[in-house]
DRENNUTI-350714 format. One record per residue: y, x, z of N, C-alpha, C in turn. Coordinates in pm, whole numbers, plus 50000, padded with zeros to 5 digits. Layout:
<pts>
YXZYXZYXZ...
</pts>
This chain:
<pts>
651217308666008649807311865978649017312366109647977304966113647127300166231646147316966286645867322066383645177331066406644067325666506642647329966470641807323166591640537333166554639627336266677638787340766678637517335966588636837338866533635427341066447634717346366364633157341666345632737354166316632777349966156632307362066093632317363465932631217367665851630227362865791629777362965714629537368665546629437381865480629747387265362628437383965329628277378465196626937381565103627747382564996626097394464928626347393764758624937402464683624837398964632623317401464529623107413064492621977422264529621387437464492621727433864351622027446564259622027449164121622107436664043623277432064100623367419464024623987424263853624907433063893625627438563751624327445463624623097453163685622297447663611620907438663529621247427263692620617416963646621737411063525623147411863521623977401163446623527413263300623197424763305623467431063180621767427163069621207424363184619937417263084619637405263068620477398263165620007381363139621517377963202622627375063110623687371563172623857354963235623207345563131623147329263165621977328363268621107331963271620057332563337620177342663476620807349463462621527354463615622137343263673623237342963629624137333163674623977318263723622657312963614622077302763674621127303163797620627310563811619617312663931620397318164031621867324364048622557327364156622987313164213623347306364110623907289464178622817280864240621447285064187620807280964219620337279664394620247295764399619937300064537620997298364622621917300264603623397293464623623427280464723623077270464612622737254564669621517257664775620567260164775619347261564854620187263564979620337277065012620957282265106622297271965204622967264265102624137255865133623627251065309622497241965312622177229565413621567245365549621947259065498620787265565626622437272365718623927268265607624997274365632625477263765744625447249465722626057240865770625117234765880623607240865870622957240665988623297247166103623837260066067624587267966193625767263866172626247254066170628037253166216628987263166125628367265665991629217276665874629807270765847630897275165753631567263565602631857282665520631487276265393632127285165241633957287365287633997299365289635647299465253635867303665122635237309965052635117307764867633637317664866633427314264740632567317664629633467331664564632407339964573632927354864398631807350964335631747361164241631137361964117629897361064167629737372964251628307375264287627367376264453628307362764524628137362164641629067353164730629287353964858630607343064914630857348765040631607340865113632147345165191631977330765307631787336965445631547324165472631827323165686632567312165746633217317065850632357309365953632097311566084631677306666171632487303966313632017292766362633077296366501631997304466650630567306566611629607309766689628967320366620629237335866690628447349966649627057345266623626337338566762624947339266760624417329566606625767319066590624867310266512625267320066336626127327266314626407333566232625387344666218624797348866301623477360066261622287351266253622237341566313620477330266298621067323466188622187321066146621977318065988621787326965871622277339565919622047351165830620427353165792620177358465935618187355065939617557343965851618337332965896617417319065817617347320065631618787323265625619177328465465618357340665412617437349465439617277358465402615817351665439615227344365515613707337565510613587331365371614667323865388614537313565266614357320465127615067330965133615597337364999614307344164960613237349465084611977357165082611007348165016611447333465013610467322565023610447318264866611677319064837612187316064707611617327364629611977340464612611307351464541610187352264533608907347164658608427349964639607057342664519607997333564445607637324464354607837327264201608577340764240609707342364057608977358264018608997362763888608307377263857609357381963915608687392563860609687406163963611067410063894610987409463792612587411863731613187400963729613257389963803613917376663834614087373463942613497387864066614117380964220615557387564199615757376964336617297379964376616737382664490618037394264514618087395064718619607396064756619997392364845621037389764906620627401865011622347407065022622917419765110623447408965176623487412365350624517401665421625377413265508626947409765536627677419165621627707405665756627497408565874628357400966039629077406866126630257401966120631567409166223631947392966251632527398566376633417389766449634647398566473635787385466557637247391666531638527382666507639757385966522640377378866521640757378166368641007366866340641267363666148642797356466160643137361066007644317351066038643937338165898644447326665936643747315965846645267307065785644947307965658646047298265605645237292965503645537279865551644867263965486643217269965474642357274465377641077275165374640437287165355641417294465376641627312265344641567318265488640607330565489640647338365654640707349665586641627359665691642307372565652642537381765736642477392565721642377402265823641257417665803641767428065911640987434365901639387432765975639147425466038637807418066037637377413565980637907408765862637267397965739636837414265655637487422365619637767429165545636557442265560636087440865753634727450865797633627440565738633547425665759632167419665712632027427065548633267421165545632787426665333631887435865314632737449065412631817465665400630527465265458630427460865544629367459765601627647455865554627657446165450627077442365359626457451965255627277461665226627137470765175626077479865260626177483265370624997486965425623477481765437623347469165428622347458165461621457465565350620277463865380619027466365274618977454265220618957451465126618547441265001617617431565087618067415465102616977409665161617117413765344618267421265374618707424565506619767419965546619837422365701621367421765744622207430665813623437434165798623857444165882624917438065960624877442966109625667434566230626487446566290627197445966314628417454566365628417452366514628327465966613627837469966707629067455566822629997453466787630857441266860630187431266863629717426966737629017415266709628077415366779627217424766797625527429966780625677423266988626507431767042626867429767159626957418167233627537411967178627807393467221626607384067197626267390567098624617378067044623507380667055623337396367129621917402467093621527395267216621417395767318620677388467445620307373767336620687367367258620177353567245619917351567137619257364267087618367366466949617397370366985616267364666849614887364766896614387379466817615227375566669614897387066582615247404966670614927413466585614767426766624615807432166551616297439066594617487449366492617337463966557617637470666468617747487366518619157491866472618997503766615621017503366618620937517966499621877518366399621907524166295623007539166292623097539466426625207547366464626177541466391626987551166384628007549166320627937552066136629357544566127629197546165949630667541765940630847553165825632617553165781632457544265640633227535765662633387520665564634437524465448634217522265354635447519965266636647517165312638257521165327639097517665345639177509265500638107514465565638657514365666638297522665791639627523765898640057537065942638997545766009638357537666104637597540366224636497537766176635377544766196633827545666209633387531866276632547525466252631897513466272630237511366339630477513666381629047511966481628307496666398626717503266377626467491666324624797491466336624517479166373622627474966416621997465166276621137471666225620497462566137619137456166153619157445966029617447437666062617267436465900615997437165907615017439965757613807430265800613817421165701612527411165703611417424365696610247420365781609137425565774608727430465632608027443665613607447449065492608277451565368609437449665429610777453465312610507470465288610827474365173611077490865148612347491365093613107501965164614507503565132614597506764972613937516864955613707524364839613457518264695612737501464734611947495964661612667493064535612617495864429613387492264334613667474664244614247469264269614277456764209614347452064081612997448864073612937443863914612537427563900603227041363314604727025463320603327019663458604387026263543603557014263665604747007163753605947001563700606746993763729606546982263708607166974063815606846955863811607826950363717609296957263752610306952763674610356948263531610336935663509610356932963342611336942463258609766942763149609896949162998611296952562996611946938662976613736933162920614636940562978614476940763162615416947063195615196963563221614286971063180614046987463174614656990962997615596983763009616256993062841616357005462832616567014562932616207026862895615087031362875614677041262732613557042662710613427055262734612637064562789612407079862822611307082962754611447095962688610507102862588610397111062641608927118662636608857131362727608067138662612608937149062522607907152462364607017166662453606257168462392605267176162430606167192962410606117198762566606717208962606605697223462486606887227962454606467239662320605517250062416604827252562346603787264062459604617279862362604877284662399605767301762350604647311162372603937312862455602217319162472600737321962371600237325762384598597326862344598507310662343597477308262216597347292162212596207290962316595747297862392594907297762480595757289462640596787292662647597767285762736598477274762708597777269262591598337249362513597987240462615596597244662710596477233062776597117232262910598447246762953599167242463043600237235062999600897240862901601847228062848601787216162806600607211862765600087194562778599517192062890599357196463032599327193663094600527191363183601577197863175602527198663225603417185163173603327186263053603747172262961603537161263013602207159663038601437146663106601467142363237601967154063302602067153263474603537150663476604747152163438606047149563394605627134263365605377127463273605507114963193604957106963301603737111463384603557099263529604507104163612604857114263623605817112663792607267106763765607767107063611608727099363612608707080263577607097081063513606817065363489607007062863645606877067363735606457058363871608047054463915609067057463862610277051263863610077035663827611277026263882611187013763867612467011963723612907021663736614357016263686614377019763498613437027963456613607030563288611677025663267611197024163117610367026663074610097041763032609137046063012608467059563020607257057262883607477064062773606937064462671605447066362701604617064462694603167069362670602587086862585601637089962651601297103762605601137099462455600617089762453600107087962255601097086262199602237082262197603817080562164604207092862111604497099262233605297110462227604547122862081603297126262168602007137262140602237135561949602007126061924601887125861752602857133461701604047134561746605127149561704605057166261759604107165061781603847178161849603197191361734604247198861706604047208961631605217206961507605417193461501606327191361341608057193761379608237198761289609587203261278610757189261220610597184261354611567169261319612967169461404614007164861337614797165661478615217156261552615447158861753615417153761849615537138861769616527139861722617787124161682616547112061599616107122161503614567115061448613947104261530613197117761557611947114461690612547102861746613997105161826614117095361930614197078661808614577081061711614697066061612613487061261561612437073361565611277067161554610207060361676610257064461825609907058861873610707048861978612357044761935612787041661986613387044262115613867055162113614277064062262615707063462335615777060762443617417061762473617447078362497616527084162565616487093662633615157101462593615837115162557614487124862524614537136862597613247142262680613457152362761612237161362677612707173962632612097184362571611947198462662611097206462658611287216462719610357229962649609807241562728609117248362677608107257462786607217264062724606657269562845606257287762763606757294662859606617310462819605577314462899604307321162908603187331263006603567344763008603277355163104603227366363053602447372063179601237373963133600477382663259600357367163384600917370863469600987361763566601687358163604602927356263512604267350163530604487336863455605437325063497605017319863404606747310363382607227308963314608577307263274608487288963177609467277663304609597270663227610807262263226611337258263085612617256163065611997236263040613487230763028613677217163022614957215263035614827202462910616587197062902616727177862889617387173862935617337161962891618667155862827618237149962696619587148562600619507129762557620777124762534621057113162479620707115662324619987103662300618807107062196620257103062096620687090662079621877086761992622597099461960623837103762067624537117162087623747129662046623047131762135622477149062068623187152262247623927147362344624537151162437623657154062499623697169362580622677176562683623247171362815622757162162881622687155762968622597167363149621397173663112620937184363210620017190763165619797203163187619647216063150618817223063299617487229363318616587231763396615937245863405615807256463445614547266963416614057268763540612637271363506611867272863685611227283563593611027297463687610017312163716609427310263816608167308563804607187313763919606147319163882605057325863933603937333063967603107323463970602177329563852601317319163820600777312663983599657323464042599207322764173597887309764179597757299164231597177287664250598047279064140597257275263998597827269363897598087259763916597807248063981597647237664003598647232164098598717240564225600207238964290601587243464246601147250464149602587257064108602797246263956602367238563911602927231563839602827215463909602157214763982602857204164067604257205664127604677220264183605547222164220607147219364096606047224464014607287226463889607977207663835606527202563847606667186063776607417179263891607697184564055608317178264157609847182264125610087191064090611237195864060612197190763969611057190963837611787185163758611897167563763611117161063802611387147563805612297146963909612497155564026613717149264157615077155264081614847164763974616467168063892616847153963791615637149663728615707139963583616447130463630615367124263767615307109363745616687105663802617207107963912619067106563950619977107363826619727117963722620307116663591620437108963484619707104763492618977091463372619927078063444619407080263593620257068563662622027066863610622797080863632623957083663644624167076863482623387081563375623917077063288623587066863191622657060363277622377046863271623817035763280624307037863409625177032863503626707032863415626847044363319627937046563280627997040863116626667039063062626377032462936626897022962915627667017462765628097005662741626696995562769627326982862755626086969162798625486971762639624316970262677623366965362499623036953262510623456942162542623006930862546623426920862402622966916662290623066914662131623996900962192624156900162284624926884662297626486885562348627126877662336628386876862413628486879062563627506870762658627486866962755626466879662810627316880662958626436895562994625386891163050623956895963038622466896163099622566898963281621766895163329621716896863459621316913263449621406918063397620546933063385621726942963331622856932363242624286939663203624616939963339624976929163415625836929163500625276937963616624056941463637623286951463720623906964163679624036970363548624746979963519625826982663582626766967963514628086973463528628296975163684628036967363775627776969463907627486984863960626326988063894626377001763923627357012263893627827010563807628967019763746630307019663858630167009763890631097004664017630527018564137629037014764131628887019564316628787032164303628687040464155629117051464156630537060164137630967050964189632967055064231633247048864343632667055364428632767051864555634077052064662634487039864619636007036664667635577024364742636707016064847636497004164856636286994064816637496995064720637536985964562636636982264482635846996364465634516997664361633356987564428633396993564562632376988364647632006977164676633276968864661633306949164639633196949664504633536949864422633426950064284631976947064286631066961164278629736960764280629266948564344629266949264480629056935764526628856923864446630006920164434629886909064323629126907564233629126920964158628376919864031626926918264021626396927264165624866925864163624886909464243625346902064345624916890564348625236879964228625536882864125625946877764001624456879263932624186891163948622866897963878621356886663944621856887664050620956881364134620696866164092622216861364089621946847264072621686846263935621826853763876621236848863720619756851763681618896860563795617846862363769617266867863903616536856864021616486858564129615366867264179614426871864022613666880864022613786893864022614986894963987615706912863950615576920164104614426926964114614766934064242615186939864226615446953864163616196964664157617726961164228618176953564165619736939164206619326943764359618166932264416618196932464570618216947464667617776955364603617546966864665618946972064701619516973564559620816982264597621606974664667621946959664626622646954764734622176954564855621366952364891621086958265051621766971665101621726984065021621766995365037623346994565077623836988064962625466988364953626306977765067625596969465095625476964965230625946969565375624836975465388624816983565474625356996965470625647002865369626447014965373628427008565422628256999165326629676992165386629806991965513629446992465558629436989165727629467000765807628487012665755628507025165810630327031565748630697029065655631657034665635632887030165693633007016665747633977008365777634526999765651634006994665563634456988965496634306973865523633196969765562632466956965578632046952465732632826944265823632536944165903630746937265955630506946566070628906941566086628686931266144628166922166121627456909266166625976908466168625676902466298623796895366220623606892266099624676882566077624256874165950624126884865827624846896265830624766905665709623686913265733623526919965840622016924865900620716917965830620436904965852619816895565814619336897665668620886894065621620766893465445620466903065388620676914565444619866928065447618796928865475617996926765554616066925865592616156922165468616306904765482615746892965331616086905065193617066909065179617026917265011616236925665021615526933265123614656946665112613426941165081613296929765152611636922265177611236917065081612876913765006612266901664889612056911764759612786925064782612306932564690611556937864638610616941364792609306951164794608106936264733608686923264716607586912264727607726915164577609186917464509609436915064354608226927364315608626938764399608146951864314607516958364389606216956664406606026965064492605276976064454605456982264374605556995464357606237006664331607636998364359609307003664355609157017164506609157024664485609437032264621610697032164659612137030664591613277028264637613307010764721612447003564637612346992964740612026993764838610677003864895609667005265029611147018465088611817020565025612767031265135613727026265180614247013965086615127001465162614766997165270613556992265224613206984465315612956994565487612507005065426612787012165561613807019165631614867023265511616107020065614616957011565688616916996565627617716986865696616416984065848615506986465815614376984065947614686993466066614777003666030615207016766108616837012766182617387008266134618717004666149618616994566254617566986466210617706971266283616536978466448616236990166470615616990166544613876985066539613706987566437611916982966401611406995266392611127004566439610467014366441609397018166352608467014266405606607015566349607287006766196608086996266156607756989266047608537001465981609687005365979610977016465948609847029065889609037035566015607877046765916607207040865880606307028165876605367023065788605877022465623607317016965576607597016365528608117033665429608967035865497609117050065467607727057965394606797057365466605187065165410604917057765305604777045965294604287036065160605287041065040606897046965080607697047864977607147059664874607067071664981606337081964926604757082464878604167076364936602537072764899602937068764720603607058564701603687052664570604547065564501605087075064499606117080764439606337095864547605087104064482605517115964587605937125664510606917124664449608087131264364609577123764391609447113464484610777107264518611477113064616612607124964606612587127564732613607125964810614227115664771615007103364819614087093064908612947090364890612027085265049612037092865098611697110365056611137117065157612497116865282613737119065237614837119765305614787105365401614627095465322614797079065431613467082665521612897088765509611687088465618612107098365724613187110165716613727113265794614067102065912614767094865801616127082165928614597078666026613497073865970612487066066082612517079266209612917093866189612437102866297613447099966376615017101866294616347102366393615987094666495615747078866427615977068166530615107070266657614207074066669612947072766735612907087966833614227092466812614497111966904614117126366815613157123366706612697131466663613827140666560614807140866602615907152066529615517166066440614587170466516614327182866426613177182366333612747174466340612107165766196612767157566078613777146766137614797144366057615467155165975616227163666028616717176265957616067185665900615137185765915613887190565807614067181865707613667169865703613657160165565615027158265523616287156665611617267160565559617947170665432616987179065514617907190765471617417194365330615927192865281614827195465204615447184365110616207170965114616767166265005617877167664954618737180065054619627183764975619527196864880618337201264926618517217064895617537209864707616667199964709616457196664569617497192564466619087193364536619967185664465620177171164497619677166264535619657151964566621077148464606621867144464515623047142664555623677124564510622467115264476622757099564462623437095764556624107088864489625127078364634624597069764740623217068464713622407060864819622277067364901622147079564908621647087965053622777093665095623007089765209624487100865285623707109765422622867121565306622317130665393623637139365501624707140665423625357151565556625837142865684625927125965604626427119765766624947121565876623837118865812622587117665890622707129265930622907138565879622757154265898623307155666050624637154666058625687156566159625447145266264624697133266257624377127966384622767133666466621897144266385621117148766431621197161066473622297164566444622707179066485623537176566640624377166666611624847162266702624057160266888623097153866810621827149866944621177161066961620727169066917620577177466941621547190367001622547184767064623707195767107623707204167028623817202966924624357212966761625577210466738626787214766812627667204766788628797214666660628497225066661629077232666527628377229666418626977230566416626057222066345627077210766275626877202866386627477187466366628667185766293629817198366305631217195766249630947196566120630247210066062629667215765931629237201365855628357194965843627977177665830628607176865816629627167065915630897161365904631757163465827632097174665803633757181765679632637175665570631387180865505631087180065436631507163365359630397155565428630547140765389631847139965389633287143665492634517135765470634857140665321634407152765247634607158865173634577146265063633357139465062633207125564951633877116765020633927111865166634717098265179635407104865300636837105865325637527111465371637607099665524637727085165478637537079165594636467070065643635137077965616633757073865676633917071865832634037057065857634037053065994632917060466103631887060166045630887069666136630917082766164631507090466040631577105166051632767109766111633737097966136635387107266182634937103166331633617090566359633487089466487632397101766576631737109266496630777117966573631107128466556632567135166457633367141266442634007145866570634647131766602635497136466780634887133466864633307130866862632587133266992632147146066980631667153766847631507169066861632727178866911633697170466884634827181366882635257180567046634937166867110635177167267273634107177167328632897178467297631487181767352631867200267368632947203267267632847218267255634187218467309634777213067381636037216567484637477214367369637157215167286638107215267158638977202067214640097198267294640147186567319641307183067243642377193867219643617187267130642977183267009642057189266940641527186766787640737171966846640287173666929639207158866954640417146366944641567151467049642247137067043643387134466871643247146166804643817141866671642337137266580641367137666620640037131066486640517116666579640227116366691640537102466770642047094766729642927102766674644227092866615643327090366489643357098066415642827095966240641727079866257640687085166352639797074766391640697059566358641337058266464641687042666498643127044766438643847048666319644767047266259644047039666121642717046666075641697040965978641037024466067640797027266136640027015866249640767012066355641837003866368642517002566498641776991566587640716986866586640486980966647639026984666736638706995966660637117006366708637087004966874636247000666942635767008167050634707014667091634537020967220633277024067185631797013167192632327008367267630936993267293631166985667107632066984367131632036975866946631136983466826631216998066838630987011866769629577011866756629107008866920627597013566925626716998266891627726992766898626616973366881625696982566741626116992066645625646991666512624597002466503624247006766642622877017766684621957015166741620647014766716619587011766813618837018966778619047024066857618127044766890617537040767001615987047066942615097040267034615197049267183615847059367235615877071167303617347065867390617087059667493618507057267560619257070467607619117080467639619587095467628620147096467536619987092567378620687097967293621927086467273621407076767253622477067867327623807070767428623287075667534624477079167638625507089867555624297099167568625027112667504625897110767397626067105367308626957100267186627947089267256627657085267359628677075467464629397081567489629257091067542629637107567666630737109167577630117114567477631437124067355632587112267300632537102867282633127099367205634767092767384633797091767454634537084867567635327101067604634777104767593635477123067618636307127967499636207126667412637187122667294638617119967302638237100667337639507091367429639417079267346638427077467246637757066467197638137056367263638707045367312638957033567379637457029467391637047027467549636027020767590635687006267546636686996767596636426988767551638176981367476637626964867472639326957167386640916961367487640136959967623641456960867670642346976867687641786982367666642396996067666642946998367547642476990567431643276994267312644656994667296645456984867406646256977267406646666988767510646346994067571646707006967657647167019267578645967018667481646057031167439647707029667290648017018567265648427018567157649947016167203650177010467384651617011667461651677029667479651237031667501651477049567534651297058667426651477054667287651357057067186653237056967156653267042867168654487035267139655697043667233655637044067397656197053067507656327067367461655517073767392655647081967387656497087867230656647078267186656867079966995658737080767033
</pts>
């Protein structure tokens, strides 16, 4: 059993036992909720989850300072979040920080240091943190926040009195008690989306937020390229009649029906949404947003952003997995677009040529199908970032041509205008990379899958802590499509930015989906050289070129053009500090003293 120094992290939710005794599903959903939010502010400081309880987690760091500025950041966010929901629907998080020696087997840390964070927590004011006078010691010089030293305090089950300094977000009271404009032909948008008019549960005096809400839903998901989107006059004519879903959807022809409801009370305002397979009756996904009324107008914009960045990835997923409807034997360029997709969402190697095929199949049977050009570009070029597909001009190339020829097919596709600005960004086009990026979102500012590719235009160009802003903001919506590999972007901006715990956090994550992402096992052991870690650096560096035996670093970087020659070096630096083979002839070095030594 491995023993190593770090710090520890306890959260868990004020009166959660009787938040669960009045709203048990509705607890529970809004804990996962805040949960995910919080995820991208853990792995921003160099955290990882060592598990989940019922009503909180547990969570390890290899840096005190970055283990209390994530504590801080978690308890902003959480202020930010509440302060949107009525009052018998906030949550607050208690946080415990100790450092210490742990003992660790496989993903488990143990000890009586693990065992003071727990207690410790227990002290924290709701929406606070409590830091243990060891901890408090090592990190306070390089904290900005304020803490007051609290003395001592005898802990549950354990022996010795605990010296301990706390911090309370401003104006906290301890006391306080907690209570269709798509280009894409007709033919190939077979999915049909119904959006029936959201039930108003209120004074009929509040009907015209739920048809408004209705109507602001039905454009932000029409501005998708990939389904048709029913019309308000469609839907609206069932509004009030007691028909069911399965009906409705056979009468206006529906693949897909999204229903929801809207509750008022005072100045609260409560709204639910589900989206179900109209055939099946199958609940697809399941939604509730609480907020304060406040400025009406932003808060159901907020609500209609929400729900279209949850829908529209869903609709996709099970689009992708649908049998073909094509009345003929022979598959449609629009079947074979499917089945292709179904492919690129099993993201294997295998799958990944598969797809291939299928969308230039798609292509050649209908040289108009952009949607086809888009993703193959995407899938393209992700091949390459992963090591699957070796990089050439000529594929570079065929990449521009599918983005360009897409945005010409559709240009009001915003996944086209975010193609097109990531392979630009890639290729070193800067100004065209954000031109593009802004046009994605201009057409579709509920996509927040551009908003994330408009990150990549900052990475390239130095701007890191802007990138990770847009990064991070598309994971915390859920955004979890296979097109975006926010934690690899994540971990090369953390990276440049000498975040290099930052950077590992990223890294585990993504290997978490592709275990041998050529890019991530490579900025992996340049973080892990950068922090002295050098035996762990030179085992990511075997894994590296046991997956890639032929990687160097000049071969590595042909596939970067970062406009910032600094960031350039610096990612040179680490990876050559690593033991990355510089260039061909050392491989042949590195792989005799491999051999000598075996």
């Amino acid at each position: 059993m491995e023993r190593r120094l770090a710090a520890i992290v306890c959260a868990d939710v004020a009166g959660y036992s009787r938040m669960m005794g009045a709203d048990e599903a509705g607890t529970h959903a809004a804990f996962k909720a805040h949960r995910s939010a919080v995820y991208p502010v853990i792995l921003n400081h160099g955290g990882r989850i060592v598990k989940n309880t019922g009503d909180g987690f547990l969570l390890e760091f290899p840096s005190i300072v970055g283990a209390i500025e994530s504590a801080i950041a978690m308890q902003a966010l959480m202020a930010e979040r509440n302060s949107q929901l009525p009052a018998d629907r906030v949550m607050q998080f208690r946080l415990g920080v100790h450092m210490g020696d742990v003992m660790a087997d496989e993903d488990e840390v143990f000890g009586d240091d693990v065992n003071i964070a727990v207690r410790l927590e227990t002290i924290a004011v709701p929406g606070g943190v409590a830091v243990s006078a060891k901890a408090y010691s090592e990190a306070g010089k390089h904290l900005s926040a304020t803490f007051v030293d609290t003395g001592f305090h005898r802990l549950k089950n354990i022996a010795e009195p605990i010296h301990v300094w706390t911090w309370k977000p401003a104006g906290s009271d301890e006391s306080r008690e907690l209570k269709d404009t798509s280009n894409l032909p007709a033919q190939y948008r077979t999915a049909i989306v119904g959006v029936l008019p959201f039930a108003n549960l209120s004074d009929s005096a509040d009907e015209y937020f739920s048809d408004g809400l209705t109507e602001d839903l039905i454009h932000a998901l029409s501005l998708q390229s990939f389904y048709r989107v029913l019309s308000r006059n469609s839907t609206f004519s069932f509004k009030g009649k007691s028909l069911s879903a399965r009906l409705i959807a056979r009468e206006i022809d529906a693949t897909y029906l999204i229903q929801g409801s809207v509750r008022r009370s005072g100045n609260k305002i409560r709204v639910t949404a589900e989206l179900t397979a109209a055939e099946t009756g199958e609940q697809l996904w399941t939604g509730r947003y609480d907020r304060d009324i406040g400025d009406l107008f932003a808060m159901q914009d907020e609500i209609t952003t929400n729900l279209s960045a949850a829908l529209a990835p869903e609709i996709y997923r099970a689009e992708a997995s649908a049998p073909a409807r094509s009345s003929t034997t022979d598959l449609t360029a629009w079947d074979r677009f499917l089945k292709g997709l179904s492919h690129y969402y099993q993201p294997t190697k295998t799958d990944y040529e598969a797809s291939i095929d299928l969308f230039r199949e798609a292509i050649a049977l209908d040289p108009a199908l952009s949607i086809a050009r888009a993703y193959l570009a995407t899938i393209l070029t992700q091949g390459v970032h992963f090591g699957w597909i070796k990089s050439t001009g000529e594929l570079w190339s065929e990449a521009l041509s599918l983005a360009e020829s897409s945005v010409r097919l559709d240009p009001r596709s915003s996944f086209a205008f975010s193609i097109l600005s990531y392979v630009n960004a890639m290729e070193g086009n800067y100004e065209a990379a954000r031109d593009a990026g802004s046009k994605a979102i201009e057409l579709n500012p509920y996509d927040m899958g551009a908003r994330g590719v408009l990150g990549i235009s900052h990475l390239v160009v130095g701007e890191h802590r802007q990138a990770i802003e847009l990064f991070s903001a598309a994971v915390q919506r859920g955004n979890s499509d296979p097109r975006y590999q926010w934690a690899a972007l994540n971990a090369f901006s953390h990276y440049l930015l000498r975040q290099y715990d930052a950077s590992l956090s990223w890294a585990r994550e993504a290997l978490y989906l592709n275990p041998n992402h050529l890019q991530v096992l490579a900025v992996r052991a340049a973080a892990l050289a950068q922090l002295g870690r050098t035996e762990e650096a030179a085992k990511a560096v075997e894994v590296l070129l046991t997956s890639f035996p032929g990687l160097t670093v000049e071969r590595h970087l042909r596939n970067f053009r970062w406009k910032v020659a600094a960031d350039t070096a610096h990612y040179r630096e680490g990876l050559l500090k690593a033991g990355v083979p510089p260039h061909q002839s050392t491989i042949v070095d590195f792989a005799s003293k491999r051999t000598a030594n075996s």
